[in-house]
C-alpha atoms as a printed R data frame, in Angstrom:
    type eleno elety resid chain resno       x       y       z
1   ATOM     1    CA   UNK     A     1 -67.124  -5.053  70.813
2   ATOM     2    CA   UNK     A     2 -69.464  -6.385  73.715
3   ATOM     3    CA   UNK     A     3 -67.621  -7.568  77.048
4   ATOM     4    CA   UNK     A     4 -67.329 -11.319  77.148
5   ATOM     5    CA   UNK     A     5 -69.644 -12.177  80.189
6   ATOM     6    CA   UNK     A     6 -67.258 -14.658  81.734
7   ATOM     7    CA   UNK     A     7 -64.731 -11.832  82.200
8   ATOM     8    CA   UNK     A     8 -67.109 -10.031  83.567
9   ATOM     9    CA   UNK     A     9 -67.976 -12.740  86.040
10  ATOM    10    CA   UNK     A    10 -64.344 -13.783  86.617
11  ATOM    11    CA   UNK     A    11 -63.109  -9.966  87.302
12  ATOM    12    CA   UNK     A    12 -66.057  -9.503  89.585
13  ATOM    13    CA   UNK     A    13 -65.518 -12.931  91.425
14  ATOM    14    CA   UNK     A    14 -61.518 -12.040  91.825
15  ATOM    15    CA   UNK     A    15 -62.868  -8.850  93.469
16  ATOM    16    CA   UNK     A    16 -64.831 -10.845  95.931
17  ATOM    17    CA   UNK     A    17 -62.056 -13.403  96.297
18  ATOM    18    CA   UNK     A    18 -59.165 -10.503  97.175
19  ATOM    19    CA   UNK     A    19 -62.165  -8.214  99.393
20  ATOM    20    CA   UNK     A    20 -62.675 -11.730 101.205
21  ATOM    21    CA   UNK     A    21 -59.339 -12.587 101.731
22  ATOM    22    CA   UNK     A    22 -58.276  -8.788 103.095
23  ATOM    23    CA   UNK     A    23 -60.934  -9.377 105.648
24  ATOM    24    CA   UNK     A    24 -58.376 -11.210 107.606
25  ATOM    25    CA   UNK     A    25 -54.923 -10.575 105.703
26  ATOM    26    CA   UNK     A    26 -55.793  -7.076 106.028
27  ATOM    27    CA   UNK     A    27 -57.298  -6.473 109.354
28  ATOM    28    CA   UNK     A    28 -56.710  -2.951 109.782
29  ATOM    29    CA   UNK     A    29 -58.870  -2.687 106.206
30  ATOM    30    CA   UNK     A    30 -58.426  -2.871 102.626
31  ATOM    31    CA   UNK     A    31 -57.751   0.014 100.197
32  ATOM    32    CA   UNK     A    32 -59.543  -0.210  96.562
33  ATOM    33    CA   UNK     A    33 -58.076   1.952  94.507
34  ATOM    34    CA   UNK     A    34 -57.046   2.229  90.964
35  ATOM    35    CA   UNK     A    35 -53.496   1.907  89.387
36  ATOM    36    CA   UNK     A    36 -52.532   1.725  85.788
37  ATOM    37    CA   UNK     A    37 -56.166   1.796  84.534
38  ATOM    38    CA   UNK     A    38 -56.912  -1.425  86.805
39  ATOM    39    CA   UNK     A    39 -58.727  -2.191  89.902
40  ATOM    40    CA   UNK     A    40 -55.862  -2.489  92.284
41  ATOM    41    CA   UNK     A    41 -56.402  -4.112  96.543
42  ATOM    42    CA   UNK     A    42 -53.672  -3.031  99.403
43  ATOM    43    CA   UNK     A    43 -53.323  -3.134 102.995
44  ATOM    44    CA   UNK     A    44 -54.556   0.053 104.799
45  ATOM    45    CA   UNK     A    45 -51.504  -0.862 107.277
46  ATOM    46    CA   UNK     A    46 -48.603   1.046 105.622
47  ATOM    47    CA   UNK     A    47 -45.474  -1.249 104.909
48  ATOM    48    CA   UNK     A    48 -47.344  -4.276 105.358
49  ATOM    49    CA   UNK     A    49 -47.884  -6.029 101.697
50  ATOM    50    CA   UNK     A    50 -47.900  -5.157  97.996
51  ATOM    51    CA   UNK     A    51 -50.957  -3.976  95.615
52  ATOM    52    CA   UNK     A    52 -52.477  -6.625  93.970
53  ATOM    53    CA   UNK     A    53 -54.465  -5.489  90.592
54  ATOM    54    CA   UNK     A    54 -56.592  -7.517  88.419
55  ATOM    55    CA   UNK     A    55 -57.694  -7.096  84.646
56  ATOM    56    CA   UNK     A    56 -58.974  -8.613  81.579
57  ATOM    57    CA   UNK     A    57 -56.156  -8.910  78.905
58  ATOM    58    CA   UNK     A    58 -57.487  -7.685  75.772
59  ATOM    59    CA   UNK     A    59 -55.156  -9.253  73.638
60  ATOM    60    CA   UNK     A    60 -55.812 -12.604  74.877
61  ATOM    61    CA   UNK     A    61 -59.964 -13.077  74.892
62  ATOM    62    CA   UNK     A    62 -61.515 -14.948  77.560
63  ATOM    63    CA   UNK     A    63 -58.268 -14.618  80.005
64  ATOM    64    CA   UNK     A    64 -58.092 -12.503  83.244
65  ATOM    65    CA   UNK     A    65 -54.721 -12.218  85.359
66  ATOM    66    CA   UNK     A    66 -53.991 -10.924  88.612
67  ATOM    67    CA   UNK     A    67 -50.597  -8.321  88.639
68  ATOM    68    CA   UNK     A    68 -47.775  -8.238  91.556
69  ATOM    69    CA   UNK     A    69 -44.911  -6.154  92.036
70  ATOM    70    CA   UNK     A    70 -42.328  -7.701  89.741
71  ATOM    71    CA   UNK     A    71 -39.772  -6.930  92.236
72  ATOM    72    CA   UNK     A    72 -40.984  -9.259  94.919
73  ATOM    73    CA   UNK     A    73 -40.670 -13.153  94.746
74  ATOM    74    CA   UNK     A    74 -44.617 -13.331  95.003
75  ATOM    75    CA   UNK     A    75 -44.620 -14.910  91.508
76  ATOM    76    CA   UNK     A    76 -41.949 -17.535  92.210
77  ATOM    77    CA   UNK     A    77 -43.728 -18.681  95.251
78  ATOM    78    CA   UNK     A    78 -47.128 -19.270  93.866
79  ATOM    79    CA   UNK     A    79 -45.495 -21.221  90.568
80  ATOM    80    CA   UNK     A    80 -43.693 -23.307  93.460
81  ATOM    81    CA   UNK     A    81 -46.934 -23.663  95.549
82  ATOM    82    CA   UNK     A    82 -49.162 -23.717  92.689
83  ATOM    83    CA   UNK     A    83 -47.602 -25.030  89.444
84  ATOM    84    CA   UNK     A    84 -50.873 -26.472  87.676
85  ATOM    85    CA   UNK     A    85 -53.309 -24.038  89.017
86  ATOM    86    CA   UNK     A    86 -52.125 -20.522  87.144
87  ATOM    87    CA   UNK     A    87 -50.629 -19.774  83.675
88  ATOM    88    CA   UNK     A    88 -47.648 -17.836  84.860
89  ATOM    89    CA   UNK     A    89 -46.357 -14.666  83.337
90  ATOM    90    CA   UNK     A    90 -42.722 -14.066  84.591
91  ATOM    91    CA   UNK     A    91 -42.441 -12.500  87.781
92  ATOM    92    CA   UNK     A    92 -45.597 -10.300  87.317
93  ATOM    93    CA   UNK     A    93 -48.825 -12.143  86.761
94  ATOM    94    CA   UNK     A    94 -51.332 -15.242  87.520
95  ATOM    95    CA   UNK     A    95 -53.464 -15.515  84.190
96  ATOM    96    CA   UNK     A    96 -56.969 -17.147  84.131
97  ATOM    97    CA   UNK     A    97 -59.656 -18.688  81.624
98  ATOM    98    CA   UNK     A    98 -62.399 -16.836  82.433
99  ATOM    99    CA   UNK     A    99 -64.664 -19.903  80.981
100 ATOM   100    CA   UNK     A   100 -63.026 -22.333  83.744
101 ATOM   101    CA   UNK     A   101 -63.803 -22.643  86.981
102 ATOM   102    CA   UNK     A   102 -61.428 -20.256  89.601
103 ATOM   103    CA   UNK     A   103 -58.879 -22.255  91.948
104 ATOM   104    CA   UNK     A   104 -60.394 -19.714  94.739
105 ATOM   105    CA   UNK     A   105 -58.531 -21.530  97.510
106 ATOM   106    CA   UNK     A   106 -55.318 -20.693  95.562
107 ATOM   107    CA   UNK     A   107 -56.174 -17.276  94.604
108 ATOM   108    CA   UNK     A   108 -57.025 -16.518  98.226
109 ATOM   109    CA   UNK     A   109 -53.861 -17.781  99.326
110 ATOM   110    CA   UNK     A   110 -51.521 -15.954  96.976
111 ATOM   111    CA   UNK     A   111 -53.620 -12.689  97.630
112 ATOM   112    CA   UNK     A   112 -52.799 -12.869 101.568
113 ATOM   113    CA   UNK     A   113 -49.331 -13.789 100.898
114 ATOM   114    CA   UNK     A   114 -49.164 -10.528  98.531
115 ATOM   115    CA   UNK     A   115 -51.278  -8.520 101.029
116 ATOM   116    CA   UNK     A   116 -48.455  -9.198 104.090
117 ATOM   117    CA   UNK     A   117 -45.536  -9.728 101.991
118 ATOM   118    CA   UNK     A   118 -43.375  -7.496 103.872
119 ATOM   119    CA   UNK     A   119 -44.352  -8.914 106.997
120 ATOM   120    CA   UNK     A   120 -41.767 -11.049 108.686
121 ATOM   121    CA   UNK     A   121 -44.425 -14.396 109.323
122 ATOM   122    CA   UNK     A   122 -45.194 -13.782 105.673
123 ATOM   123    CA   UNK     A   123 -41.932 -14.228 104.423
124 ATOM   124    CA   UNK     A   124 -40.898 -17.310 106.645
C-alpha cells in the first residue's frame, strides 16, 4: 500500500511544528527519540515536561494524532482551550485530517504546555 502523501506532509510538518516550538519551551534542547514505534519530542531538562509522539493511524486513512501521557490533564486542557480545533481521543490524543489545513498556532501551544507540564508556571 503506498503512503498517502498528506500524511506524509502532515507528520513531517508536526515535526517542524513540535522542533519549533522546543526551541523556546525547551531551551536547554530537545530530545528526538523513538517510543512505541513513533517519533516521540521531550525536554533535555529532566523533570520538566512529558514526551509528546506523533503518528499516522492506520486504521483511520488520511488522519494523524499527536499522543500525551494519559496520566496528565494535557488532554483536558487543550479540549477546554481548543474544542473545535482537534478530534479528541480521551485523555491520550489530538487527531488530525491530514487533507486539512493544521491549526499550527494550537498545535504549538499544546506542545509547550506538554513540553513544561511539570513546571510550576506551566501548570498555573
Amino acid at each position: 500500500m503506498t503512503p498517502d502523501p498528506a500524511v506524509i506532509a502532515a507528520l513531517a510538518a508536526l515535526r517542524d511544528i513540535i522542533r519549533e516550538t522546543g526551541k523556546t519551551a525547551a531551551p536547554a534542547g530537545l530530545i528526538e527519540t523513538t517510543k512505541w514505534g513513533q517519533p516521540a519530542f521531550l525536554s533535555a531538562t529532566p523533570r520538566t515536561g512529558t514526551t509528546v509522539r506523533i503518528d499516522a493511524l492506520p486504521a483511520e486513512p488520511g488522519k494523524v494524532a499527536i499522543f500525551f501521557h494519559c496520566k496528565t490533564s494535557l488532554v483536558e486542557r487543550f479540549r477546554s482551550l481548543f474544542p473545535n480545533d482537534f478530534e479528541f481521543r480521551g485523555n491520550r490524543a489530538l487527531v488530525l485530517d491530514a487533507h486539512q489545513p493544521l491549526p499550527h498556532e494550537a498545535i504549538a501551544t499544546c506542545v509547550a504546555l506538554a513540553l513544561t507540564y511539570y513546571k510550576p508556571a506551566a501548570r498555573a
